[in-house]
GUKE-832816 format. One record per residue (C-alpha): residue number from 0; x, y, z. Coordinates in nm, 4 decimals. Layout:
BEGIN
+-----+----------+----------+----------+
| seq |       xx |       yy |       zz |
+-----+----------+----------+----------+
| NUM |        X |        Y |        Z |
...
+-----+----------+----------+----------+
***
This chain:
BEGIN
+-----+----------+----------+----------+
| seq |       xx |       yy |       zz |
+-----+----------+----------+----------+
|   0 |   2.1975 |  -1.6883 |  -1.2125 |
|   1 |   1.8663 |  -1.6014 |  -1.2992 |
|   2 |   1.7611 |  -1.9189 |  -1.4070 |
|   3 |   1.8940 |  -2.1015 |  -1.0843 |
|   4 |   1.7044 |  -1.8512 |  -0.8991 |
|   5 |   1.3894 |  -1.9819 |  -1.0779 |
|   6 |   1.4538 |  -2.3540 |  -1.0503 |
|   7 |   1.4737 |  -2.3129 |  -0.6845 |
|   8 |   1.1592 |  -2.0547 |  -0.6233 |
|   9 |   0.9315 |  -2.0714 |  -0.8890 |
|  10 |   0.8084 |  -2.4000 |  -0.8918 |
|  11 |   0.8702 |  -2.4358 |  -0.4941 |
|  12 |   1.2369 |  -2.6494 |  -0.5783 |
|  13 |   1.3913 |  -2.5091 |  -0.2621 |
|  14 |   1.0589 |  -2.6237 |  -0.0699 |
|  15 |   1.0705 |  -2.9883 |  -0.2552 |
|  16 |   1.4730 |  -3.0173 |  -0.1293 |
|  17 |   1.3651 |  -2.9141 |   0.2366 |
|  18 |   1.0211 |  -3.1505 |   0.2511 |
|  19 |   1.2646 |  -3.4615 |   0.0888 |
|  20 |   1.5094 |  -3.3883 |   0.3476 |
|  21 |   1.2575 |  -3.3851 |   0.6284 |
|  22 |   1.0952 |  -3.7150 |   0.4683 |
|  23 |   1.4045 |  -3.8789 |   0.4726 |
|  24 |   1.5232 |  -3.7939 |   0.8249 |
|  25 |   1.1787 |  -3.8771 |   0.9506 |
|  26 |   1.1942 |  -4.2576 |   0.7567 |
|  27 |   1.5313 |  -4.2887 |   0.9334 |
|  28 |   1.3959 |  -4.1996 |   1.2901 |
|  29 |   1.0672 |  -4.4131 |   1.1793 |
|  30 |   1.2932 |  -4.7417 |   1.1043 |
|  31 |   1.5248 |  -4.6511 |   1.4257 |
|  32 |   1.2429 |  -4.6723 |   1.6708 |
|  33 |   1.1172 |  -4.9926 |   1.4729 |
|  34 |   1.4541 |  -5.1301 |   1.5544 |
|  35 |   1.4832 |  -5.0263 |   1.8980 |
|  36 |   1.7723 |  -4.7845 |   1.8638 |
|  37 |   1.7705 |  -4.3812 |   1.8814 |
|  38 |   1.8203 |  -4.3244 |   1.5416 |
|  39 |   2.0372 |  -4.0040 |   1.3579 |
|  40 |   2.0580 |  -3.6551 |   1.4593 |
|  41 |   1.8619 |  -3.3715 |   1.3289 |
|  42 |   2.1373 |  -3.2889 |   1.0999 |
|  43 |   2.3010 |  -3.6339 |   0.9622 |
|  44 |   2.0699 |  -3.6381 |   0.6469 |
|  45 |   2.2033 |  -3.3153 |   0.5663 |
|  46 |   2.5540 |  -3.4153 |   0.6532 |
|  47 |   2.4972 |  -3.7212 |   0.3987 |
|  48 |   2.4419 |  -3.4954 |   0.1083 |
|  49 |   2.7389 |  -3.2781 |   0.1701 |
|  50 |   2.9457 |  -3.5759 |   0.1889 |
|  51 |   2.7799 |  -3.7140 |  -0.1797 |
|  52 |   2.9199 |  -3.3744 |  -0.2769 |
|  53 |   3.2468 |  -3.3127 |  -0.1673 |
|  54 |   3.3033 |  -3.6912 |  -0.2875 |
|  55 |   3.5790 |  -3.7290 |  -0.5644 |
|  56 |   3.4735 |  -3.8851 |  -0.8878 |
|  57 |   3.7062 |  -4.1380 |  -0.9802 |
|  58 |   3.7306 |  -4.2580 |  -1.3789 |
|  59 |   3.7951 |  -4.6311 |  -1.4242 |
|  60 |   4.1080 |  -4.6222 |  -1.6283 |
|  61 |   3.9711 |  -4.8796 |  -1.8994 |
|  62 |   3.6890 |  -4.6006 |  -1.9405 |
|  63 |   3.6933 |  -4.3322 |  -2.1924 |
|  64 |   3.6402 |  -4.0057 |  -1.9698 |
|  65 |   3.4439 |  -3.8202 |  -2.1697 |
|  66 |   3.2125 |  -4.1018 |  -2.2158 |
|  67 |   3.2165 |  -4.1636 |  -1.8581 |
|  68 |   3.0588 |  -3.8506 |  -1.7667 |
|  69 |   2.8216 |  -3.7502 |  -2.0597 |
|  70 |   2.6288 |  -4.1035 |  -2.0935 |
|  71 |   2.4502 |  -4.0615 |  -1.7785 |
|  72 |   2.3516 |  -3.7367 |  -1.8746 |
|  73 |   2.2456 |  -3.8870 |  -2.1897 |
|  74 |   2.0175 |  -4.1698 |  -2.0290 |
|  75 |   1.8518 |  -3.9531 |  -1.8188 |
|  76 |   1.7712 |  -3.6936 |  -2.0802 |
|  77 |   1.5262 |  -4.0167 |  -2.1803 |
|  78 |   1.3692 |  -4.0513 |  -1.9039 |
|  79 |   1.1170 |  -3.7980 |  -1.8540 |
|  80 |   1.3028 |  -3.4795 |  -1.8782 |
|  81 |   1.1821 |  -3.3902 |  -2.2052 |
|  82 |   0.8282 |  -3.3658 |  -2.0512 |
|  83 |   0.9719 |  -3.0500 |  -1.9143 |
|  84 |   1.0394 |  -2.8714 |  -2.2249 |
|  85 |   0.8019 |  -2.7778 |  -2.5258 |
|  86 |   0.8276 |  -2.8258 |  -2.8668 |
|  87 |   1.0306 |  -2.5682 |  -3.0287 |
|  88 |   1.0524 |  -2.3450 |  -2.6934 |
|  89 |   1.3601 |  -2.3470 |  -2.4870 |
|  90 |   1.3794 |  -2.3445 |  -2.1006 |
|  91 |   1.0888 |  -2.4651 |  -1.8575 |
|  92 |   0.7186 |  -2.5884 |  -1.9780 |
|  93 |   0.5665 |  -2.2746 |  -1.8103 |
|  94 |   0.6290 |  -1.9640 |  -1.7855 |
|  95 |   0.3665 |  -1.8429 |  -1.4745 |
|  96 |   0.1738 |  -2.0500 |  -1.2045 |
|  97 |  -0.1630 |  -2.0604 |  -1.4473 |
|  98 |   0.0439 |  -2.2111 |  -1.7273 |
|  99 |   0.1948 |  -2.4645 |  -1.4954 |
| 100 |  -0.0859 |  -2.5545 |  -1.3563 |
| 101 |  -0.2418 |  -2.6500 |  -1.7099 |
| 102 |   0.0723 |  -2.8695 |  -1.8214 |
| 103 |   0.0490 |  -3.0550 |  -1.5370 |
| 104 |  -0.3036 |  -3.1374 |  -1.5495 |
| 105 |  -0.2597 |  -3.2121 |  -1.9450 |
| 106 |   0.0560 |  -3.4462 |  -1.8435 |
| 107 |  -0.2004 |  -3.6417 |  -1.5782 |
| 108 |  -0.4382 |  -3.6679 |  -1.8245 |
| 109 |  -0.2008 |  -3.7611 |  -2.0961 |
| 110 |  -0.0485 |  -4.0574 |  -1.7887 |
+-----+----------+----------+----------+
***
């Protein structure tokens, strides 16, 4: 619990998953007007992700199933995610705002 608590506060998560939703309801009204139509309501981008969610996953049946849900964990565990996590240290890169602050300016300068 603890550590969900911290993915969502400490590094402003639950502000990142309320500015995304606000960016993407905004790019839908933006590409509505551009279209001459009204565009969604206030509450249809967060209608979309619930949906996403409450969607059932469905297992080709020529695919093994275990497979079938641990490779994309697998590819994405390539593709940047282990910037996140020190050598030899478990959990997240930083442990206060100072120490985050200097990872992130050492993985810019590293880009």
């Amino acid at each position: 619990m603890r550590a969900l608590v911290n993915l969502l506060f400490f590094p402003g998560g639950l502000f990142l998953i309320v500015l995304a939703l606000t960016y993407e309801f905004l790019d839908r009204k933006l590409i509505a007007r551009f279209q001459n139509r009204i565009g969604p309501r206030w509450y249809q981008t967060v209608a979309d992700i619930v949906k996403l969610l409450i969607k059932e996953e469905i297992t080709p049946a020529t695919a093994h199933p275990t497979l079938f849900g641990v490779l994309p964990v697998v590819a994405m565990s390539g593709c940047g995610v282990s910037d996140l996590i020190e050598h030899g240290v478990q959990g997240l890169l930083a442990g206060n705002q100072a120490d985050l602050v200097q990872h992130l300016v050492r993985l810019i300068a590293d880009a």
